[in-house]
C-alpha positions, 0 to 999 in steps of 0.5 A, spaced: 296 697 906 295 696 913 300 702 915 296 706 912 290 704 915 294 706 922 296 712 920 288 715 917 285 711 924 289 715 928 289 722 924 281 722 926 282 720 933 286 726 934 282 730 929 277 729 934 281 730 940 282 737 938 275 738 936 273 737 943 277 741 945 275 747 942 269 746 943 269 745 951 275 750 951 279 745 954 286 744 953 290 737 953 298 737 954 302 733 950 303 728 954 296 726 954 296 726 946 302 721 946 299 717 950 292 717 947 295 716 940 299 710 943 294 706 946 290 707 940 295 705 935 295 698 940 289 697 939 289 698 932 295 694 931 291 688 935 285 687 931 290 688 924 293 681 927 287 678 929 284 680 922 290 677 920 290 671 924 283 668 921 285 671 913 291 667 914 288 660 917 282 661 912 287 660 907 291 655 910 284 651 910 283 653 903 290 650 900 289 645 904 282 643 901 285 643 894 292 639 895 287 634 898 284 635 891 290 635 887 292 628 890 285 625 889 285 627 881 293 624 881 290 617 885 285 618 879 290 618 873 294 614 876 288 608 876 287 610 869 293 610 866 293 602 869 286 601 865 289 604 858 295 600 859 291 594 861 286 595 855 292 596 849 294 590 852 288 585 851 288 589 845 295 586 842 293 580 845 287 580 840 290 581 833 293 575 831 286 572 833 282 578 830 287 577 824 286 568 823 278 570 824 279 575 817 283 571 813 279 565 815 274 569 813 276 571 807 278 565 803 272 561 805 267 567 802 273 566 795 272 559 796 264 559 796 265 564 790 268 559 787 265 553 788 258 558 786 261 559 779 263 552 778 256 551 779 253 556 774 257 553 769 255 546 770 249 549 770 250 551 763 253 545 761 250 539 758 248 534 763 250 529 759 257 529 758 257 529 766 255 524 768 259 517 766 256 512 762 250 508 765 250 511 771 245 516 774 247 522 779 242 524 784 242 532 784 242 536 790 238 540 789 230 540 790 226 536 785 222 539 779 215 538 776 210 540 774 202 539 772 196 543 770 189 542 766 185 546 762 179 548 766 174 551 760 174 550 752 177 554 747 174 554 740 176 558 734 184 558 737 189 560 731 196 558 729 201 559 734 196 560 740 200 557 746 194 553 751 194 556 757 193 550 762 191 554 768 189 550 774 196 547 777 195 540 780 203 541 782 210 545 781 216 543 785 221 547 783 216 554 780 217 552 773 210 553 771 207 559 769 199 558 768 199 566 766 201 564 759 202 556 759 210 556 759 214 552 763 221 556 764 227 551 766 230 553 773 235 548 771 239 545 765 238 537 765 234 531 762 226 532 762 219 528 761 213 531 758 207 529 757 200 532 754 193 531 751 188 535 748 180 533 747 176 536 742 170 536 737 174 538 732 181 537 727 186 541 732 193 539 731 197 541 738 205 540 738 210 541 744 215 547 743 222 548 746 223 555 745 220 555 739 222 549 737 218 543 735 219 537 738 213 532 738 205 533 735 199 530 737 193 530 732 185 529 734 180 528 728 172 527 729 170 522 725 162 522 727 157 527 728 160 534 730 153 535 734 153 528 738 155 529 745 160 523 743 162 526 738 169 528 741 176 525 739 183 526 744 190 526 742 198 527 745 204 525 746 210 524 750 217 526 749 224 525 753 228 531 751 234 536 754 232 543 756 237 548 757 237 553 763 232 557 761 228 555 756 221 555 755 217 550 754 209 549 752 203 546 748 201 550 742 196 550 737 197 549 730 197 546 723 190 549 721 186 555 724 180 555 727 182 548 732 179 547 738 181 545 746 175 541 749 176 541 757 173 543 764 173 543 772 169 537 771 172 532 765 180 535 766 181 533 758 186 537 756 193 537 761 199 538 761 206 535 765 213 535 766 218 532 770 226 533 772 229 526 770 237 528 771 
């Protein structure tokens, strides 16, 4: 490339030279143009290996900067490569502890499972047989009970007319359900129930498990019906097992037309129950 460049540069100068000449008419011998074309290719030569001379260095710098590079991404690498190294070792060093934490893990939620299924079926079992004779096991769950009273009165009650004792004095355990007058058993076991009833006419009221009869109560006017003391009370009370789930509540029965006498002010007609064991 550069040869070629020397070569057109010189072309031009002679062009030129023998331009001038003719147009000034004057003659150069060939001495004269061998040494013009001698100085110029000098001179040309000079500036190429100067150009040359800064290309060159500027390359040089540029392969410099990049090897500086080159061993600044290697340093990198190199730190690196420790930290994976160091990382996959905390890693092996960490899997037998990782797998003592699973397999603890795993046999106390198998445990806890089991120990939730044991309960579930003693929870279905007859307390009873349970416990040993003459002794009493205190259980470890919350207490349950309850208590309610019927604030207004209910005349013309039919056959089978559950009574809704509708003011809760209390329900430990949230067996009670003053909606529809039942206590529902959140465990199986052996509970205490206890009712009365006013009234101003012949009503018979009687306790019911799940449809069952268990105890009755009946209460009978013997005087004057239009009397303000012309009321009569009855109830019972009984001691009886009660399954998981079971129902239990006050019902009228026996006769229609009963009626359940009570209110905010004389609370006559309640209802309780308590777990005993």
């Amino acid at each position: 490339m550069i040869r070629i460049m020397l070569s057109f540069y010189v072309a031009l100068l002679t062009s030129c030279i023998v331009s001038s000449s003719v147009i000034h008419e004057t003659n150069y011998d060939s001495e004269l143009n061998e040494k013009v074309r001698t100085i110029v290719e000098n001179f040309l030569q000079e500036k190429l290996n100067v150009k040359g001379e800064i290309s060159n260095g500027h390359v040089e710098k540029k392969i410099e900067h990049l090897e500086n590079k080159l061993k600044q991404m290697e340093i990198k690498i190199a730190e690196q490569d420790k930290t994976i190294a160091d990382l996959k070792s905390v890693i092996t060093n960490m899997e037998p502890a990782n797998d003592k934490i699973i397999e603890t893990f795993l046999n106390s939620s198998n445990e806890n499972k089991h120990n939730s299924s044991k309960i579930d079926e003693a929870e279905d079992m007859d307390v009873g047989k349970l416990i040993a004779p003459g002794r009493r096991v205190k259980r470890a769950v919350g207490n349950i009970a309850f208590s309610a009273y019927l604030t207004q009165t209910n005349s013309h009650t039919i056959v089978g007319q559950p009574i809704k004792f509708d003011q809760v004095l209390l329900n430990d355990g949230q067996g009670y359900n003053k909606y529809t007058g039942a206590f529902t058993a959140p465990l199986s076991g052996v509970y205490l129930f206890t009712y009365a009833i006013d009234t101003r006419k012949l009503t018979f009221v009687r306790l019911v498990i799940n449809g069952v009869n268990q105890v009755d109560a009946v209460a009978n006017v013997h005087t004057n019906a239009e009397s303000r003391h012309s009321q009569s009370m009855g109830g019972n009370t009984a001691i009886v097992h009660v399954g998981h789930g079971q129902s239990v509540l006050v019902e009228t029965y026996e006769i229609p037309d009963a009626e359940t006498a009570s209110s905010n002010t004389f609370r006559l007609c309640t209802f309780s129950g308590v777990l005993l064991y």
